[in-house]
C-alpha positions in Angstrom: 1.5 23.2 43.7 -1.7 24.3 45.3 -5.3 24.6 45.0 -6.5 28.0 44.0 -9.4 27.0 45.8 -9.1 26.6 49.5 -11.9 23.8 49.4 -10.2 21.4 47.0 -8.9 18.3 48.8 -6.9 16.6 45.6 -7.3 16.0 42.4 -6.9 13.4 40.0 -5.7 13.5 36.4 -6.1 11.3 33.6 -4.0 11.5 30.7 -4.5 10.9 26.6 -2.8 7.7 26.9 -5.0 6.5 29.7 -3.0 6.5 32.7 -4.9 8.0 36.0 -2.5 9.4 38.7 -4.7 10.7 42.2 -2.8 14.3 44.3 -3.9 14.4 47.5 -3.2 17.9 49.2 -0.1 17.6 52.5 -1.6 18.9 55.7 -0.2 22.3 54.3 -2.5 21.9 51.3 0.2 21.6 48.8 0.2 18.8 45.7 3.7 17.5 45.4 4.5 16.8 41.5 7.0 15.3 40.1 5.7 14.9 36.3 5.7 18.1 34.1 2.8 16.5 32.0 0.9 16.3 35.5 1.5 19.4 36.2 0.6 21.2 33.0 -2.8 19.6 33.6 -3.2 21.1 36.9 -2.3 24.3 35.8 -4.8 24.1 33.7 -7.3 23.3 36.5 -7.2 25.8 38.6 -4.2 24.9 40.4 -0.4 27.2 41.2 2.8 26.6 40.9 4.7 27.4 44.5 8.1 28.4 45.2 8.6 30.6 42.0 8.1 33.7 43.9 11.0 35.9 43.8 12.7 36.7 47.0 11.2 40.4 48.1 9.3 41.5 50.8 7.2 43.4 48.6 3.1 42.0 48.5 -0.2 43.3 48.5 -2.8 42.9 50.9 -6.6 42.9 50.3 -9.2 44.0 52.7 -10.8 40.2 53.4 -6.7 39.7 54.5 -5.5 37.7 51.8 -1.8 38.2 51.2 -0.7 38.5 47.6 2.7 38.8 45.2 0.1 39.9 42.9 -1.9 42.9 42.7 -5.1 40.8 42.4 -7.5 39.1 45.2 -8.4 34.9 44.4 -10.7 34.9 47.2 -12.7 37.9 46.2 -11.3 38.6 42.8 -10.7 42.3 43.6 -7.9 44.4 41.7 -7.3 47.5 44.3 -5.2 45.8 47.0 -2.8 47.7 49.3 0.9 47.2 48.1 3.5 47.3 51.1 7.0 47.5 51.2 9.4 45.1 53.3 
């Protein structure tokens, strides 16, 4: 998983029975997760889900650069990127 936010370092989650697990981001910036409770949770703080992207060389591109499967900006929340074709 990853932060949606590029500033986010980690994360800790607490669940409803009390127990507290702390994610710390790789140098890549990933969150590796190996509880499906966990990762519910993170999902539901911001956080995405990598390696379910289809294999395509299809994307969009917005105009600040960001690379998308998407055809919607996280960094600037815009909706008209470029699609391109691989």
């Amino acid at each position: 998983m990853f932060p949606s936010d590029a500033s986010a370092k980690g994360i800790t989650v607490e669940r409803r029975n009390g127990k507290v697990t702390r994610y710390d981001n790789d140098r890549r910036d990933f969150i590796h997760v190996d509880d499906v409770r966990d990762a519910r949770l993170l999902r539901a703080a911001g956080y995405v889900q990598a390696g379910n992207t289809p294999a395509t060389g299809k994307h969009y591109v917005c105009e600040c650069g960001w690379t998308a499967w998407i055809k919607h900006c996280p960094r600037c929340d815009r909706d008209d990127l470029t699609r391109v074709e691989g």
